[in-house]
N, C-alpha and C positions, 0 to 999 in steps of 0.2 A: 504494500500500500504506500502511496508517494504521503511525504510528508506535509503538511498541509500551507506549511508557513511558507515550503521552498512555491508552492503552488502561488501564495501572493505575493511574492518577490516576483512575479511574472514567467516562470515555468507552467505555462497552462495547456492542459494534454490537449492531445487533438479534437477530442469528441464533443468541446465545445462547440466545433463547426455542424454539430446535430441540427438537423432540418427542423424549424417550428414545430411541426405538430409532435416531435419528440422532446422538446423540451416541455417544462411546469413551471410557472411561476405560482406562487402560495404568500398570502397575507397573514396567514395563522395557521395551528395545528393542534392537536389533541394528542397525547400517548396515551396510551392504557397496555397495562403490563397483563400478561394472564403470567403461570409456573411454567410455561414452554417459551414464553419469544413475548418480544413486542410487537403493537400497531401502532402508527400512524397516521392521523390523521389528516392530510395535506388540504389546509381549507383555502379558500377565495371568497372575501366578503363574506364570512358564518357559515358558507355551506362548503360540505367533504367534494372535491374534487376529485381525489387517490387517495387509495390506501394503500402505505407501507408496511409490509411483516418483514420482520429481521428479529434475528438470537441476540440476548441479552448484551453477551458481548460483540457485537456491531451496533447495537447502539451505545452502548459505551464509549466506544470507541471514535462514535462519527461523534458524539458530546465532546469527547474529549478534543478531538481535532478541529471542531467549530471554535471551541474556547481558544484555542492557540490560535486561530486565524484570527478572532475578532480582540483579541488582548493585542494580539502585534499592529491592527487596522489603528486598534484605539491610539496605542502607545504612538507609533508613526503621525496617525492625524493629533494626536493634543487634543482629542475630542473622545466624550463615552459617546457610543452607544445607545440608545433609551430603549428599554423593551417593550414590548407592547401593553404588559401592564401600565410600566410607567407613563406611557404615551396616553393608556386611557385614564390614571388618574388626573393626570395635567387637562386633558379635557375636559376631564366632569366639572374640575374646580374653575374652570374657566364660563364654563355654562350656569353656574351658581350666579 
């Protein structure tokens, strides 16, 4: 598995060049764990899109390697992040 961080320094595989309708893009998601594997739930605006199954350790593992890309994204821009939580609390309180 390519490391993820060598991937944002700009090593980005080929498979990028995937024709649209093989790509996804997702605004949120759901996991839920059962004792064999996870899902995923890949949403757009509240509703499931795709669903992901993968063993506990692949997700683990994509967690872990998401954290490493977006700590180095952070570190590099001098900027966090906001997650979508945070995003919907700053809205709520904005609509107050």
């Amino acid at each position: 598995m390519p490391n993820p961080v060598e991937t944002f320094q700009g090593r980005v595989p080929d498979e990028i060049d995937l024709p649209s309708e093989d790509r996804i893009y997702f605004n949120g998601f759901q996991i839920v764990l059962s004792p064999a594997d996870a899902v995923i739930l890949l949403m757009l605006n509240g509703k499931t899109i795709k669903v992901l199954n993968a063993s506990h350790t692949a997700v683990k593992t994509l967690a872990m390697g998401l954290g490493e890309v977006i700590t180095e994204f952070e570190k590099r821009s001098s900027r966090p992040i906001m997650t979508i939580d945070e995003i919907q609390t700053l809205v709520t309180k904005e609509a107050q």
